[in-house]
MARMAR-846454 format. One record per residue: residue in three letters; y negated, z negated, x negated of N, C-alpha, C in turn. Coordinates in pm, 1 decimal, decimal comma. Each point is the difference from the previous one (the first is absolute). Last residue first. Layout:
N
{rec 'ALA'; {Y; Z; X}; {Y; Z; X}; {Y; Z; X}};
...
This chain:
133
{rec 'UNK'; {-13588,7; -15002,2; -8379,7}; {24,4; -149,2; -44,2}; {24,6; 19,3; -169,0}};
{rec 'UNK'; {-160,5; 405,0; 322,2}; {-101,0; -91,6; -45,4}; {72,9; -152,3; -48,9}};
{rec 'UNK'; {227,4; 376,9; 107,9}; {-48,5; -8,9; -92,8}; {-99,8; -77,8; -45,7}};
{rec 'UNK'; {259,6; -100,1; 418,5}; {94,2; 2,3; -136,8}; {-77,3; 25,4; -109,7}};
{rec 'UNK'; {-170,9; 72,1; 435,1}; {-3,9; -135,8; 4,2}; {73,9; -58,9; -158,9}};
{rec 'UNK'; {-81,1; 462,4; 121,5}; {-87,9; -54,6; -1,5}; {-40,9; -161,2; -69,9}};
{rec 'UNK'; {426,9; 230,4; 190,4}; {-64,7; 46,7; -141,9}; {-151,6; -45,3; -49,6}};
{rec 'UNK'; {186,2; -125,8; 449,6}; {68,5; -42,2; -144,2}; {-56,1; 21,7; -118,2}};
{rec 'UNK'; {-170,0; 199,4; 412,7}; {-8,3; -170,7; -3,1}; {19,6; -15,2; -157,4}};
{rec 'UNK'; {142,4; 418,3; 159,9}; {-139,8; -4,1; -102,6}; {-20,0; -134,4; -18,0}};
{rec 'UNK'; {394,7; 74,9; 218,5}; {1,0; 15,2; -132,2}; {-116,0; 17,0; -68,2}};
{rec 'UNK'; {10,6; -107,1; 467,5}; {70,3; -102,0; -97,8}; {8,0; 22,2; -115,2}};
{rec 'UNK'; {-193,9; 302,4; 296,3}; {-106,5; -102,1; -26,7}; {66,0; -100,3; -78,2}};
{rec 'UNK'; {242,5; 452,4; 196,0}; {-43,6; -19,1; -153,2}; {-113,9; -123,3; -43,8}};
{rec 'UNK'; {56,4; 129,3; 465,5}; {120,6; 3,8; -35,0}; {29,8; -53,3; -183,9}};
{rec 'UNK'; {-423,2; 132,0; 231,0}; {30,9; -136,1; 18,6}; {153,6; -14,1; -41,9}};
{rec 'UNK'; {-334,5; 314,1; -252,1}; {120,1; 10,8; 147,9}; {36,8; -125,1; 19,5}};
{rec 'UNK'; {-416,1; 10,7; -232,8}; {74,7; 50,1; -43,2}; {120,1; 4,9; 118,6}};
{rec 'UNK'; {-549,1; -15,0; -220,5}; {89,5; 15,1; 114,1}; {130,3; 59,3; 1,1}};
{rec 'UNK'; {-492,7; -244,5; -286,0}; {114,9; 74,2; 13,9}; {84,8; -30,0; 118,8}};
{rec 'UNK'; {-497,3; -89,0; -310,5}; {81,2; 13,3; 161,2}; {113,2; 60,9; -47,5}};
{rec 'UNK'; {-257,0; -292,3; -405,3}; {-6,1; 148,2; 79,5}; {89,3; -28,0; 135,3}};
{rec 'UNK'; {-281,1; -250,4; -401,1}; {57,2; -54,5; 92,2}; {7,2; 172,4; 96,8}};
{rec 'UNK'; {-51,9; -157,0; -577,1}; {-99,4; -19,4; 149,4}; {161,6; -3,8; 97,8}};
{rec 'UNK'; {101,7; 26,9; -473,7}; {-152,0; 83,3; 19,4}; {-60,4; 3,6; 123,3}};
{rec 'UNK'; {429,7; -285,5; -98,2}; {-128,5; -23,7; -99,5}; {-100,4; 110,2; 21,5}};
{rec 'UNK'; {222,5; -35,6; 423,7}; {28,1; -11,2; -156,1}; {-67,4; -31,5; -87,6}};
{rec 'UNK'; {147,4; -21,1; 577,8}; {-72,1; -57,2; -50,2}; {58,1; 44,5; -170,8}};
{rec 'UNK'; {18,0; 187,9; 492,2}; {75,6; -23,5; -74,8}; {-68,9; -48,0; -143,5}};
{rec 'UNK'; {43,5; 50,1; 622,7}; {-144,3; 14,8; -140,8}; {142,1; -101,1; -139,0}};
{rec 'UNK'; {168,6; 299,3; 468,8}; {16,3; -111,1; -84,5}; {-146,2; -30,5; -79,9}};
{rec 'UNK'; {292,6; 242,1; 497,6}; {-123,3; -22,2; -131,5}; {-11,7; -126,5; -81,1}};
{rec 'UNK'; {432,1; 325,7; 280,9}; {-71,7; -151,1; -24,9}; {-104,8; -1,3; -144,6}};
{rec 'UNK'; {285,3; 418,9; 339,7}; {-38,6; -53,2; -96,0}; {-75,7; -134,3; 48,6}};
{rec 'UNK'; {207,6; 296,0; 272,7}; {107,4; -67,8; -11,0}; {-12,8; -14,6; -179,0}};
{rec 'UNK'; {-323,3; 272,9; 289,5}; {21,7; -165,0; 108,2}; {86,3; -55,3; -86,9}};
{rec 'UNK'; {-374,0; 375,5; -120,5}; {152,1; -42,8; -80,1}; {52,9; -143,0; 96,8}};
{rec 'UNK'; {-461,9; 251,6; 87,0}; {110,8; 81,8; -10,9}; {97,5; -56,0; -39,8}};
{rec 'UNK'; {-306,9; -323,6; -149,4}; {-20,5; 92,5; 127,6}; {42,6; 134,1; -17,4}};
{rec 'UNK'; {160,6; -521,5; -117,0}; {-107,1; 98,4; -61,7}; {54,6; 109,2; 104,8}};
{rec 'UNK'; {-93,9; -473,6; 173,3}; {124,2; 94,5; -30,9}; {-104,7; 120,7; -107,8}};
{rec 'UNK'; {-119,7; -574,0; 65,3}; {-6,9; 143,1; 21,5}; {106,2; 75,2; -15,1}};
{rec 'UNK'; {-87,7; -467,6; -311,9}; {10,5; 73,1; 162,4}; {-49,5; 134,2; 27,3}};
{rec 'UNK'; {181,4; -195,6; -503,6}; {-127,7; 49,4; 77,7}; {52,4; 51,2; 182,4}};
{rec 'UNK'; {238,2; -324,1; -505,0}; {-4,8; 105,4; 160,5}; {-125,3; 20,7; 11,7}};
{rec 'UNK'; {114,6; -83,4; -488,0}; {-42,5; -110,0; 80,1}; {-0,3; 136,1; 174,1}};
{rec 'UNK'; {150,5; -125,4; -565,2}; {-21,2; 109,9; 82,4}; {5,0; -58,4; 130,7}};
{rec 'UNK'; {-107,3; -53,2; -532,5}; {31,8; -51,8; 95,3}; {-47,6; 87,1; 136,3}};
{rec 'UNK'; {83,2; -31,4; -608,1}; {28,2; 90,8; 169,1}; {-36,3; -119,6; 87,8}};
{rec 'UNK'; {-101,4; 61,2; -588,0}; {29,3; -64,2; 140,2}; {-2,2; 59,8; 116,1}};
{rec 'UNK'; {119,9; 296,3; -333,2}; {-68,4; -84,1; 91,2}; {-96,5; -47,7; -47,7}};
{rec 'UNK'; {33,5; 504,8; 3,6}; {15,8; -141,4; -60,2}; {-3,7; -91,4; 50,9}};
{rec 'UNK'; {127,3; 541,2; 134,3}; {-88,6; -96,3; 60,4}; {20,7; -154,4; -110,3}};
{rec 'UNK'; {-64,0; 593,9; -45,4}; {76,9; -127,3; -38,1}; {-20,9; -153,6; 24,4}};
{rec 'UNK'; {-70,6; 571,6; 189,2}; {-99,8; -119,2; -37,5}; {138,2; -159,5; -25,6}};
{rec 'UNK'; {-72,1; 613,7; 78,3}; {75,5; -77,7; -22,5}; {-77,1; -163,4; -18,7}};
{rec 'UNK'; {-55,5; 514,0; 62,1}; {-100,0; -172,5; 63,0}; {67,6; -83,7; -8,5}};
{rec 'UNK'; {178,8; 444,9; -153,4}; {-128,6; -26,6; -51,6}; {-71,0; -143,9; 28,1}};
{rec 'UNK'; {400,2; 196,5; 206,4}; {35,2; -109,1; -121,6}; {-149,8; 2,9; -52,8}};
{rec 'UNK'; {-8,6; 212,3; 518,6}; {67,7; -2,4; -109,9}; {9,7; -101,9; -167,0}};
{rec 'UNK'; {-98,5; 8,9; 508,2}; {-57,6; 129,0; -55,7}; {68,8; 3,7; -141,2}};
{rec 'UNK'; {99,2; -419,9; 262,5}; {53,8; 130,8; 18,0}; {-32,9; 149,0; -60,1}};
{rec 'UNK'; {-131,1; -454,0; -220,7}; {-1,7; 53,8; 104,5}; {70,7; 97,4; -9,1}};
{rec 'UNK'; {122,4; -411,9; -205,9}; {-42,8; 142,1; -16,5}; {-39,4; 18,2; 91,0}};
{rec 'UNK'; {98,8; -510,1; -235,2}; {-63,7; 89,0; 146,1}; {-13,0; 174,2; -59,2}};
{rec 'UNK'; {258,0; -449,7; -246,3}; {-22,2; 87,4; -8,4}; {-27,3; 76,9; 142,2}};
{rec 'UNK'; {144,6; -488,5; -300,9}; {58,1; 71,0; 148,6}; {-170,7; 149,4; -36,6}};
{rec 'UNK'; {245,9; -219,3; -414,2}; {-135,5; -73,0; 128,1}; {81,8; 115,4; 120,8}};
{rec 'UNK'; {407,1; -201,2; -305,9}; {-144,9; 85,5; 4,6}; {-113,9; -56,8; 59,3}};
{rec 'UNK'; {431,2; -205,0; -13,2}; {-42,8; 46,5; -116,2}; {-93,8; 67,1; -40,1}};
{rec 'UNK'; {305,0; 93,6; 446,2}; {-31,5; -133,7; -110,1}; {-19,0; 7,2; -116,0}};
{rec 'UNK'; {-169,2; 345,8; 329,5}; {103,0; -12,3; -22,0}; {1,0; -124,4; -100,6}};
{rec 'UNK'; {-285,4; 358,7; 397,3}; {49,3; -166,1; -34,9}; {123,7; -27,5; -79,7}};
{rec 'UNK'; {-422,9; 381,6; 219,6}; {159,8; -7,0; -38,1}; {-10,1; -131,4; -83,3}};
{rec 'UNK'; {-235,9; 279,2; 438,8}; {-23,6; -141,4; -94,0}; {98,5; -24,8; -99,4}};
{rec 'UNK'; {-263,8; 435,3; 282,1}; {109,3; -112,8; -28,0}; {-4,0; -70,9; -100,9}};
{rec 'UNK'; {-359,8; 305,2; 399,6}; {65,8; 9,2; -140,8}; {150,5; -98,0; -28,0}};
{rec 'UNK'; {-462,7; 194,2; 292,6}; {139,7; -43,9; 46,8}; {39,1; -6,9; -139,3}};
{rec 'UNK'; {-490,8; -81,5; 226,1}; {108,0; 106,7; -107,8}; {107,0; -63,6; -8,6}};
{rec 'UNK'; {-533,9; -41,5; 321,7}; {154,3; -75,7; -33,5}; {123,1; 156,4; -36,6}};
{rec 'UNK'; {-549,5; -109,3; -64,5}; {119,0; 95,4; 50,5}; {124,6; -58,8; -28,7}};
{rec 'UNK'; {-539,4; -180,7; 6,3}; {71,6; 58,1; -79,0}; {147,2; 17,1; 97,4}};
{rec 'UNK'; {-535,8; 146,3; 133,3}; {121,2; -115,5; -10,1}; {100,8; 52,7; -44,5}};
{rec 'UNK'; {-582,1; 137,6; 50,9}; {157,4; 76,9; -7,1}; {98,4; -159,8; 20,0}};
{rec 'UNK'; {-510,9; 279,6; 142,1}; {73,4; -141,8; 8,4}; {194,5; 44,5; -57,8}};
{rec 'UNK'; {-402,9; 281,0; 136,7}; {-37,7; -43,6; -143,4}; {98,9; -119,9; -21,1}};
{rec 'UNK'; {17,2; 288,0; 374,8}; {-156,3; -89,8; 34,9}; {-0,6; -30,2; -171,7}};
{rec 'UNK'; {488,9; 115,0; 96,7}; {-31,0; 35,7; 60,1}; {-182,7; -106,2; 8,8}};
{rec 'UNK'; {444,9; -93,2; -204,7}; {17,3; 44,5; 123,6}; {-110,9; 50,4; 75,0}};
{rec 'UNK'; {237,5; -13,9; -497,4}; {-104,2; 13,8; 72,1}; {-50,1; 5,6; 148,9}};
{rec 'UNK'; {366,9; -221,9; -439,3}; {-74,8; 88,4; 89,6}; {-68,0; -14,5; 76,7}};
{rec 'UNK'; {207,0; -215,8; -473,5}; {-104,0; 28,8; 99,9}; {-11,5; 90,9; 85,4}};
{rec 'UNK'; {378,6; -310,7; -325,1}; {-51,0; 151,8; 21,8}; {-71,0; -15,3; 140,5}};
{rec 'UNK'; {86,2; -394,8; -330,7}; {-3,8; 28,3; 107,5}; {-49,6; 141,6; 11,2}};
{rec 'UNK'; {283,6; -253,4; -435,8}; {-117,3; 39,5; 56,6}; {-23,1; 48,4; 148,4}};
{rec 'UNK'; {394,4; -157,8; -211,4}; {-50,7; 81,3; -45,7}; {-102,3; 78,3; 22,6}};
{rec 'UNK'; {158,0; -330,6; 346,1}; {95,4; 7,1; -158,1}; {-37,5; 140,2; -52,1}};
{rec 'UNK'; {-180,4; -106,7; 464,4}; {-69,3; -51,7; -124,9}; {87,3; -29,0; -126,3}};
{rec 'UNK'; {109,5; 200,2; 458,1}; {-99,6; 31,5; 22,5}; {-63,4; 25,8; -163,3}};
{rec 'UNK'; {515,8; -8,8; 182,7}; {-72,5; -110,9; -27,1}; {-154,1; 117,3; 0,2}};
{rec 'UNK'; {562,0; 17,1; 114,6}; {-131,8; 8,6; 16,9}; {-61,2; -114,0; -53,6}};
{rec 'UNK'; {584,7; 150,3; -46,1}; {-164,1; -64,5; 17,8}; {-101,5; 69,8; 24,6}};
{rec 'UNK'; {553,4; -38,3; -121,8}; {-104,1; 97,4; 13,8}; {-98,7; -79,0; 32,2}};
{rec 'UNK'; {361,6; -168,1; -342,4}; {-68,0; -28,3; 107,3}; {-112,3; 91,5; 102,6}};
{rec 'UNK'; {472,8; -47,9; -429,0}; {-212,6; 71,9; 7,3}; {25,4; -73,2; 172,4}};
{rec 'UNK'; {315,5; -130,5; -454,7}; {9,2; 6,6; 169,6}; {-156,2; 25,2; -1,3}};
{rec 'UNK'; {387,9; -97,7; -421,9}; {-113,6; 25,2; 11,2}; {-5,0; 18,2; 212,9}};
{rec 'UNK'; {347,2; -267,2; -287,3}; {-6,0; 110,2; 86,1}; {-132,2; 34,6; 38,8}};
{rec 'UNK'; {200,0; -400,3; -190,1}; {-72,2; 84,0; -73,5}; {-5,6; 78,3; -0,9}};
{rec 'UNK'; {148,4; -369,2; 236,1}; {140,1; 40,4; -61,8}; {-109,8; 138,0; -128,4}};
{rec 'UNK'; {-211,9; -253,6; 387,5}; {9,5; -105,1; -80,9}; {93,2; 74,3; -143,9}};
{rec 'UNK'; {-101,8; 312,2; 351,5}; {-114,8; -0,9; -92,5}; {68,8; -133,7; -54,8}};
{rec 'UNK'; {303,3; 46,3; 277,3}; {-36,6; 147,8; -78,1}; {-110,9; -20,9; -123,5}};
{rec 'UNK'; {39,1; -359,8; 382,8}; {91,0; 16,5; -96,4}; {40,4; 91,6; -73,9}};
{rec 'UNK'; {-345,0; 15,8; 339,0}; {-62,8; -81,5; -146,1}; {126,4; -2,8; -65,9}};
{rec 'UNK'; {79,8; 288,0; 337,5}; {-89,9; 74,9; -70,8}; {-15,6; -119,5; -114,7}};
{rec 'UNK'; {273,8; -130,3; 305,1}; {46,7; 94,8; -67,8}; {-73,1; 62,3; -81,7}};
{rec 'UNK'; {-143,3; -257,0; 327,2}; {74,5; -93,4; -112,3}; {22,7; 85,5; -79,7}};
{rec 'UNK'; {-201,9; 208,8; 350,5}; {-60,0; -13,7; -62,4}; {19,5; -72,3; -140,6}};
{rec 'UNK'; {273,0; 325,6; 254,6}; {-11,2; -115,3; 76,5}; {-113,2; -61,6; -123,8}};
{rec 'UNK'; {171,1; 545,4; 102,8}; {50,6; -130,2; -122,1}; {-126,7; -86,9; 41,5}};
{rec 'UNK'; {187,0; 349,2; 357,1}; {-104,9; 31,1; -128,0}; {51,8; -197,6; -66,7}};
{rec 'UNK'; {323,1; 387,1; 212,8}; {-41,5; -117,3; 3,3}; {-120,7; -0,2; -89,5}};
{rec 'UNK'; {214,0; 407,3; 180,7}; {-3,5; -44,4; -107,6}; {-70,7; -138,4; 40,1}};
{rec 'UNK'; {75,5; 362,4; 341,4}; {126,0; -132,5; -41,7}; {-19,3; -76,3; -125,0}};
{rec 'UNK'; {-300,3; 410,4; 164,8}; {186,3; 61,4; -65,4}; {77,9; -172,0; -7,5}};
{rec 'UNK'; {-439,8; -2,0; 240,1}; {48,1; 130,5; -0,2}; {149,5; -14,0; -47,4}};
{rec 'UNK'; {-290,6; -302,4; -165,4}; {83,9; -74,1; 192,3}; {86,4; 156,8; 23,8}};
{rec 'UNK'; {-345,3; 37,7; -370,2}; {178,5; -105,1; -96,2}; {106,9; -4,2; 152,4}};
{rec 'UNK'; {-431,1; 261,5; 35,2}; {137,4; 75,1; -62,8}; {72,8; -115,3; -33,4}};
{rec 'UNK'; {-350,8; -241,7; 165,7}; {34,6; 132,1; 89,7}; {94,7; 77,6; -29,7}};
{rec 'UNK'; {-175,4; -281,8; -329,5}; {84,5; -72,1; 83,1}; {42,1; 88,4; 116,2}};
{rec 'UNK'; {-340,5; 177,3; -267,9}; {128,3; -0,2; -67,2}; {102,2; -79,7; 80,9}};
């Protein structure tokens, strides 16, 4: 998407901008990956051995709510995250995506991976850092 924003001149909106939107009660999704928010889908690579699959989905965040994972496939996997939050870096690049940052994201129902555009890491920071006070 930033590719079509440089294309036609459209500025993409600066990350302040994103938490001051959401502070104002402007709902805001986050695209993402993750492996383990809503269970880990298994494939097979082959000898009997499978691993779980990194799924693209989004994160939508709005004050007042829980923050909310879909996967991309559609609203069926939807998964509602509770806190307590704590969301903590993970080294490494995730693989295929250079201009994402891994996270392990800590809730009341365990502890899942997530990966989110590094561009967008201030406003997950926040939201994170906000519902859990």
């Amino acid at each position: 998407m930033d590719v079509l924003l440089r294309w036609t001149w459209i500025r993409r909106r600066s990350p302040a901008q994103d938490i001051e939107d959401f502070r104002n009660g402007q709902p805001l999704q986050v695209v993402g990956f993750t492996k383990s928010i809503g269970g880990a889908v298994m494939t097979s690579i082959g000898r009997g051995r499978k691993i779980a699959r990194l799924r693209s989905g989004f994160l939508r965040c709005a004050v007042g709510e829980m923050p909310v994972w879909t996967d991309r496939a559609g609203g069926k996997k939807s998964t509602t995250l509770r806190p307590p939050f704590a969301l903590k870096p993970v080294e490494g690049k995730v693989r295929a995506a250079p201009k994402f940052e891994r996270y392990d994201l800590s809730t009341a129902e365990g502890t899942y991976n997530l990966a989110v555009p590094k561009k967008d890491a201030d406003l997950v920071r926040y939201v994170f850092g906000q519902t859990g006070d």
